[in-house]
Every structure is written in structure tokens, then in C-alpha cells.
C-alpha positions in Angstrom: -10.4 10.3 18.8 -6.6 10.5 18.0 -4.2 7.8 19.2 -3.2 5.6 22.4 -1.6 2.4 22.8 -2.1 0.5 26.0 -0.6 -2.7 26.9 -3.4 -4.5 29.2 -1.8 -7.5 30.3 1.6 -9.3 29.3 2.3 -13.0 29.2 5.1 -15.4 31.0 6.9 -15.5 27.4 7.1 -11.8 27.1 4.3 -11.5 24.8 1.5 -8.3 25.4 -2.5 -8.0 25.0 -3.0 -4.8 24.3 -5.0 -1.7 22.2 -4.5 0.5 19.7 -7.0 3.3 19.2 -7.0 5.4 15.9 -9.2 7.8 14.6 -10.9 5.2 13.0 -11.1 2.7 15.2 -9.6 0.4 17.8 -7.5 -2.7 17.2 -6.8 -5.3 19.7 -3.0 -6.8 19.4 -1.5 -8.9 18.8 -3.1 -8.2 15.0 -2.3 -9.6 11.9 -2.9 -7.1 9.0 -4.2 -8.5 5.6 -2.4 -7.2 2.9 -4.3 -4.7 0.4 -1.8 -4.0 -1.9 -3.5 -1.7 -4.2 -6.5 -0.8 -2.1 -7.7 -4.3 -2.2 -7.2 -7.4 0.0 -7.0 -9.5 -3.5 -10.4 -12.0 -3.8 -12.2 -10.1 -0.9 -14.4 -7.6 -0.6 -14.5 -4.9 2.1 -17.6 -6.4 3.8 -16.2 -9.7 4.0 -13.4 -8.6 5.5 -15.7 -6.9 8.0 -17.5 -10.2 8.7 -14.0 -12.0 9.3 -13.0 -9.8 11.9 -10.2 -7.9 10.0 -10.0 -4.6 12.3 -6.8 -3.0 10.3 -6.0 -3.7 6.7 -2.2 -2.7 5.2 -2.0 -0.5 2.1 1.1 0.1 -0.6 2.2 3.4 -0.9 4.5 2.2 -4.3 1.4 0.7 -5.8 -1.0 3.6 -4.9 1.6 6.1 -6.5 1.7 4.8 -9.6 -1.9 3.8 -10.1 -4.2 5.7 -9.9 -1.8 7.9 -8.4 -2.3 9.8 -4.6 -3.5 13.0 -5.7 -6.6 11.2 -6.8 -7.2 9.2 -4.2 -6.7 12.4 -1.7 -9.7 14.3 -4.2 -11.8 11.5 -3.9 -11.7 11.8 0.2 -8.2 9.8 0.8 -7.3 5.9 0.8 -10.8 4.9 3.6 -13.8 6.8 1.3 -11.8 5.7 -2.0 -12.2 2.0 -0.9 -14.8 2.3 1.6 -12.8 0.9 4.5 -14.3 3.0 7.5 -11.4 1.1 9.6 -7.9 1.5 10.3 -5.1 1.3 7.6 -1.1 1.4 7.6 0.4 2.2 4.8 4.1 1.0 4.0 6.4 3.6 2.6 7.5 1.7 -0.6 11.0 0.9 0.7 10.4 -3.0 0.4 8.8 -2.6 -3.3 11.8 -0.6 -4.3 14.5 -3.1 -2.7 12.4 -5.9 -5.1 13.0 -3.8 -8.2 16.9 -4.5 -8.0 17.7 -4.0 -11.4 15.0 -0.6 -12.0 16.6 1.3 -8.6 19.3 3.6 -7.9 19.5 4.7 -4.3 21.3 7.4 -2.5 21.3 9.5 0.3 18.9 11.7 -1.5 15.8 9.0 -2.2 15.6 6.2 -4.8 15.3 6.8 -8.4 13.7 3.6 -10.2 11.8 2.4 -12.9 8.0 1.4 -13.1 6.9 -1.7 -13.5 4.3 -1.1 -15.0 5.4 1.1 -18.0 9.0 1.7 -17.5 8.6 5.3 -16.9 10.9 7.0 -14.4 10.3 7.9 -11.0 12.2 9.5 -8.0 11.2 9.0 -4.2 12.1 10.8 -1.6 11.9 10.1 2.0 10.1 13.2 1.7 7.4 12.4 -1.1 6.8 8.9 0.8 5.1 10.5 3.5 3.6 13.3 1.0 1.9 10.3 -0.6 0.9 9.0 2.5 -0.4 12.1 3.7 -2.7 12.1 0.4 -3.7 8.7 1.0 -4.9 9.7 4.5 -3.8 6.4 6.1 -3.5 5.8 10.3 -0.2 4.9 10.2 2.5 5.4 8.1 6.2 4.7 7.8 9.1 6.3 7.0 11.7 5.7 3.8 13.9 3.0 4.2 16.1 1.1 2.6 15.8 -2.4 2.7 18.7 -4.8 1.6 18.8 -8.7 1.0 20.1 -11.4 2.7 22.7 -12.8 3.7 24.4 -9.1 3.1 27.9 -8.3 4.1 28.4 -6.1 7.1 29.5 -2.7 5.2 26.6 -3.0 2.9 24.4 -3.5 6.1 26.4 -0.3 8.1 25.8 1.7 4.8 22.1 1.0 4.4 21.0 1.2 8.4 22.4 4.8 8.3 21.3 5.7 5.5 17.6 4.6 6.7 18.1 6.6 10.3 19.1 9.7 8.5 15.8 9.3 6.3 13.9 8.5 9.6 15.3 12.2 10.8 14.0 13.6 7.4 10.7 11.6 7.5 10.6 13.1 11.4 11.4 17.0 10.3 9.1 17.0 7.5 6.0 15.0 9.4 6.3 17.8 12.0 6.2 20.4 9.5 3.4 19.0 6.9 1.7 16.2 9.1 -1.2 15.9 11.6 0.3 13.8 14.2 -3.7 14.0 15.6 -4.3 12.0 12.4 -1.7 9.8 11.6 0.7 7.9 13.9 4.4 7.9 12.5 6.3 4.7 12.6 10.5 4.4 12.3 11.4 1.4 11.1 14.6 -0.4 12.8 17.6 -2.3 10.1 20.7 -3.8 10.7 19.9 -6.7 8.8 20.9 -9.9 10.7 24.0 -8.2 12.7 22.7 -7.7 16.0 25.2 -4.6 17.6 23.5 -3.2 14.2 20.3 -4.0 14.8 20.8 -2.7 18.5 22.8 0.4 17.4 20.0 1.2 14.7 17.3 1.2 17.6 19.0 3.1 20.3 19.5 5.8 17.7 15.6 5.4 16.4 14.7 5.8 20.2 16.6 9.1 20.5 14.0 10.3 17.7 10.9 9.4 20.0 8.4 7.5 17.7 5.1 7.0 18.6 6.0 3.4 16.9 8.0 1.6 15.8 8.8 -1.2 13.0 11.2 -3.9 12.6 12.3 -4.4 8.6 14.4 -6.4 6.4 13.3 -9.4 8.4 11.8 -12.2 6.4 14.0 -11.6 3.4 15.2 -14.8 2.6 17.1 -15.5 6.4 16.4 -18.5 8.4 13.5 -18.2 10.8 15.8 -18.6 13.7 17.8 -15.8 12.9 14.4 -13.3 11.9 13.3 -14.3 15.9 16.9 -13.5 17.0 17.0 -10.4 15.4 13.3 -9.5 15.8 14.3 -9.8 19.8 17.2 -7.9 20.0 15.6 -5.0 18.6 12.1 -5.8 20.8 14.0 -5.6 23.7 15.3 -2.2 22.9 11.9 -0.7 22.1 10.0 1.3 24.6 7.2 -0.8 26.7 4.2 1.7 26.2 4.7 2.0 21.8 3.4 -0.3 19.6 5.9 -3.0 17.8 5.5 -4.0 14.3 7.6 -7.0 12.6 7.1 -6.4 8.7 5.9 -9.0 6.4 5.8 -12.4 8.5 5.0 -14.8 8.8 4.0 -18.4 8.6 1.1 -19.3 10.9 3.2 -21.7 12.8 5.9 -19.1 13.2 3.6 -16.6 14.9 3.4 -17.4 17.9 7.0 -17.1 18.1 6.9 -13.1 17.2 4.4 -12.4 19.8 6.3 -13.8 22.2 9.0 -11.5 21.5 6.5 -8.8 22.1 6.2 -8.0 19.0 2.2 -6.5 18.8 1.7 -5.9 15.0 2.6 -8.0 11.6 1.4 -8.3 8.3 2.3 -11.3 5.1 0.9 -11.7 1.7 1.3 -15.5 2.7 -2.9 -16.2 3.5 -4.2 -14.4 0.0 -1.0 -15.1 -2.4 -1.1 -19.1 -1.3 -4.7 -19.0 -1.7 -4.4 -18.3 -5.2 -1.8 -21.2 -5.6 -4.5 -23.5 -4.3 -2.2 -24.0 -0.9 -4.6 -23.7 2.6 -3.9 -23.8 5.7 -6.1 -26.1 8.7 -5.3 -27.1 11.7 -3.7 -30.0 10.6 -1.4 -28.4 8.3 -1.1 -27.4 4.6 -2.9 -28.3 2.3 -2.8 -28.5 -1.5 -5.9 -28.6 -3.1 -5.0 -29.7 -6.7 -3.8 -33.0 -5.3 -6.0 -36.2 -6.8 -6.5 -37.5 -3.4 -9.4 -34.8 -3.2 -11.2 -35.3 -6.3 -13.9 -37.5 -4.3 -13.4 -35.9 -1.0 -16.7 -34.5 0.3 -15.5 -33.2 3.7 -15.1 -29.5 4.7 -11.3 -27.9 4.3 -10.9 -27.8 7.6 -13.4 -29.8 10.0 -12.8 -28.1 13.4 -13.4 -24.1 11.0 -16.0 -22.6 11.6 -15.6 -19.9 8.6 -18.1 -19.7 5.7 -16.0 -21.7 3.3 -15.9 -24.4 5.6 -19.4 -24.5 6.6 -20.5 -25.0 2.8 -18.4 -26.2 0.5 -16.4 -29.6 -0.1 -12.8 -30.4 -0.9 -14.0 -31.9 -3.7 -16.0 -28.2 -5.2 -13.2 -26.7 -4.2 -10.7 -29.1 -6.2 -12.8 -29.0 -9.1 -13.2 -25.3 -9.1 -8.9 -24.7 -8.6 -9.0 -27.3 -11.7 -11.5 -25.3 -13.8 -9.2 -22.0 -13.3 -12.9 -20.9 -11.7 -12.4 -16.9 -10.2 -14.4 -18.3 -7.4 -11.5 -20.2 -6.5 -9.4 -17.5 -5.5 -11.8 -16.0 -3.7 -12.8 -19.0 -1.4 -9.3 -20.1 -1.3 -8.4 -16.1 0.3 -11.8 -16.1 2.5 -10.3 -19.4 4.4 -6.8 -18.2 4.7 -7.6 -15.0 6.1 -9.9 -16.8 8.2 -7.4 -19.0 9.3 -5.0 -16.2 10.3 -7.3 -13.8 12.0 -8.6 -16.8 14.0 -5.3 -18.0 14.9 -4.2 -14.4 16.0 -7.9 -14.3 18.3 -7.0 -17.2 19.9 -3.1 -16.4 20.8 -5.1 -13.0 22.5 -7.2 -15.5 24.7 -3.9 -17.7 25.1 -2.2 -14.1 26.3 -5.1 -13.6 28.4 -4.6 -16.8 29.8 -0.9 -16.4 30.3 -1.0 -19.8 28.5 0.8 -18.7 25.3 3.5 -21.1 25.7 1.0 -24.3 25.5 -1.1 -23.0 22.4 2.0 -22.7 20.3 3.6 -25.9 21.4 0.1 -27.4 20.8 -0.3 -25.6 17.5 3.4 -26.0 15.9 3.3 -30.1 16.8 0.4 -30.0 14.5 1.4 -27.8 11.9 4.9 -28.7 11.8 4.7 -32.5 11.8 2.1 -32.4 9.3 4.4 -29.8 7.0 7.4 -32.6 7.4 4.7 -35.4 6.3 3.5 -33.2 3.1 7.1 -32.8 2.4 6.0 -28.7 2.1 
């Protein structure tokens, strides 16, 4: 089936409805991508995320590679038979997960050298090996090396690290063409400059002299305010070519959303649904909230009275306090089957909003409510 990105219809705000076919399978954008870390969405299991709609899930190329290691998974019939996910997958290239082991890492214009967390031993990757490993894995989409730095970081730092990732970009690009199946997998660059904009701009013009098929937008949600993360995110958007897909890595709050896509930003991904999940934090319509909080303990109504997932349909505040309480696994995986819920839903209806051309409304509509009931919960 190989791979086409059309953009059917684009909104006042900037924002696009479009597709994304892959060899296995369409997805409709703007799409939120739950994070599988290590082949798993954590407390879900592939069928659920069937039933929820998921159409593309992300996978960790850092994780995979150390356990159980991509040569396995590429005997076994690559990263969709190993799981059995029959639908699309991106895989990151590891960059992020190496920037979070500060004091295990060593980087240079060759790869990254760094430590395991997981037994200490020592490993080196290679803008090289990251798509190797991705190859393995087998993945839809994958993304180059690169090297993403913290924030606020001063402006040399930031020169020094957004050349360093365009020269792995041109590495990634040269050994792809050589090894890959571009029939197969869809190559992303990924555009830094941290949050200096003639850097961010610089970074892209160069990445569009390479001639993705897609392309990323990194180091973004680091620790920076969200103002700046939309600033950014749009001077780099409105670099990137109409007809290729945009993806802003590892946002957002559900709230902030609506924001990215009207940037025209068509892809994102954020641990936020299943990692707050298993803190017992949900989100609803009318904001947060925190399950472990007394005021629940008699509370039969469902999480979220206007959601219409499964959790919501059955199960009380109260069973769902008690259960948190109780340290109950079933917690975790109610918790995640909401908040996924609640993100896929909210990224269905911003398409119909798109479609519409009433984007602006639903996310004035949906930040009064989210954001006035944040400020009330003092979270």
C-alpha cells in the first residue's frame, strides 16, 4: 500500500484534516499517539486499544534495544507480529531517552555512548544503529538521531546541538537510502533549535533542503513554558512543506491541544493519559480529577457523566477510589482505559471541529472548562 499524506480540508486557524496511509493502515489527523514504550501501551491491551479507536500507537527504540533487544523482535516477524498490533507504529529514535540519562551519556559527533539503566552495562548509538534498530523493529515510521538538550539552554549549547542533529539527519538520510525500504517505512527529520526561533527557522530550512517525507518538531515540552512550546512549534510549522505530515513530540495537556493543531501541527504523542492514570489523576470534561481525594469515598456517579467510554458506563467514583486505595492492578488499568479515552475522543472531536471550520469555538469552549476548573483544584 506504501505511503501518502493528503491534507483534505484546512481550518480558519490554520489547522488541517487530513490522512495518512501506511502499509498497515490509514490514520486520520490530527492523531494523538498512545505511548507504548516497550511494546506496550502500559495497563492496556492491544484489543482495547482497538476498541478505543487508537489507529497508531508510538514505540521506544532505547527500550526495545535493550530488552529484549531488536534482533529478536525482527526473528520473531518485527515490532506489529511481536505485539500483535496489525496497525501503524512510529518508533522514536532514542534521542529523548538518552538526553534523560544526563549523568550515563557522552555525546559527540559520532553517536552517544551511555549507560543502561537497567544493568549499567555500556552501550554506543549511532545515528546509524538507530535506524538499524528500527529497521529490525519493522516500524511505519521512524526518526532520525538527535540530540535533544534541556531547557532554558544557552544559545551556543543550542547552535552546537541543532548541528550536530542536521549532520545526523544527513547520516540518518545516506544510510536509509542505502539499507532502508522507503516502500516500507516513512523517514522523519526532526527540527531543534530549542526555544531560539532564527534557530529553529535555520534548523528547518536546512531539514527541507534534505526532502523528508516528514517531519518532527523536538525538544519542545522540556520543561519551557507552554507559550513559548506554541511559539516555537509555529515558527518551525510555518517553514514545513504543506503536502508532509507534521509531528510535535511528546505534548501535551488536553487543554493545550487544540493549540498545536491550530499550528498545523497533524501528529503528537504524551505519556500524560497512561502515566497520570497510574497516579490516580483523570481527566473529564470538567477538569482533573484526583481520585484519592476523600470527597469520593461515597460518591456513586460515573468519572465523567457526559463519557461514554466503558469505565464510565460501569463503574463509580466511589470503586474506583476504593480500588486506587487498595493499590488494586485493576486500578491502573481503568484509570489508563479512561485517559486514553479521553484523549482519542478529544482529538475525534477537534477533526469534526476542523471539519466544521469551527476549531476556534471548541477550544475556547473546552479550555474555559478545563482551565477554570484546573485553577479551582489548584492542579
Amino acid at each position: 500500500m506504501g505511503f501518502r499524506f493528503e491534507v483534505l480540508k484546512t481550518d480558519p486557524s490554520g489547522a488541517r484534516l487530513g490522512r495518512l496511509t501506511t502499509p498497515h493502515g490509514v490514520i486520520h489527523t490530527p492523531a494523538f499517539m498512545p505511548v507504548g514504550t516497550a511494546a506496550t501501551v502500559k495497563g492496556l491491551t492491544q484489543q482495547a486499544l482497538e476498541e478505543l479507536g487508537a489507529e497508531i500507537i508510538l514505540g521506544n527504540t532505547y527500550h526495545l534495544y535493550l530488552r529484549p533487544g531488536h534482533e529478536l523482535i525482527r526473528q520473531l516477524g518485527g515490532l506489529h507480529a511481536f505485539m500483535s498490533w496489525p496497525h501503524p507504529i512510529l518508533t522514536d529514535s532514542g534521542g529523548f531517552q538518552v538526553f534523560s540519562l544526563s549523568d550515563l551519556r557522552k555525546v559527540s559527533d559520532e553517536g552517544v555512548r551511555f549507560r543502561s539503566h537497567l544493568d549499567g552495562s555500556e552501550h554506543f548509538l549511532s545515528p546509524e544503529l538507530a535506524l538499524d534498530i528500527q529497521m529490525a523493529l519493522g516500524s511505519d515510521i521512524i526518526m532520525v538521531l538527535d540530540e535533544c538538550i534541556e531547557a532554558p539552554a544557552d544559545r551556543a549549547r543550542t547552535v552546537d546541538a541543532s548541528q550536530r542533529t542536521l549532520r545526523w539527519a544527513r547520516r540518518s538520510q545516506t544510510h536509509f537510502a542505502s539499507q532502508g525500504d522507503a516502500g516500507r517505512q516513512m523517514l522523519f527529520g526532526i527540527v531543534q533549535g530549542g526555544t531560539h526561533a532564527d534557530l529553529r527557522r535555520e534548523n528547518a530550512d536546512a531539514l527541507l533542503q534534505l526532502d523528508f517525507p516528514g517531519y518532527a518538531i523536538g525538544g519542545l515540552a522540556v520543561g519551557e513554558p507552554h507559550s513559548v512550546t506554541c511559539d516555537m512549534a509555529g515558527e518551525v510549522a510555518a517553514k514545513l512543506p504543506q503536502d508532509r505530515p507534521r509531528y510535535l513530540m511528546g505534548v501535551g495537556k488536553p487543554e493545550q491541544i487544540p493549540d498545536y493543531v491550530g499550528l498545523g501541527v497533524d501528529m503528537m504523542d504524551c505519556v500524560l493519559p497512561t502515566r497520570s492514570a497510574r497516579h490516580g489523576c483523570l481527566f473529564t470534561s470538567q477538569g482533573r480529577l484526583l481520585i484519592k481525594n476523600a470527597q469520593y469515598a461515597k460518591d456513586s456517579r460515573p468519572l465523567d457523566e457526559s463519557c461514554l467510554c466503558a469505565v464510565c458506563r460501569r463503574y463509580s467514583r466511589a470503586y474506583l477510589r476504593h480500588l486506587y486505595l487498595a493499590n488494586e492492578l485493576l486500578a491502573s488499568i481503568l484509570n489508563t482505559h479512561h485517559n486514553v479515552h479521553f484523549y482519542l475522543d478529544t482529538m475525534r472531536k477537534i477533526r469534526e471541529a476542523i471539519e466544521f471550520g469551527n476549531l476556534a469555538g471548541f477550544r475556547a469552549d473546552l479550555q474555559a472548562r478545563l482551565e477554570h476548573r484546573h485553577s479551582e483544584l489548584g492542579v
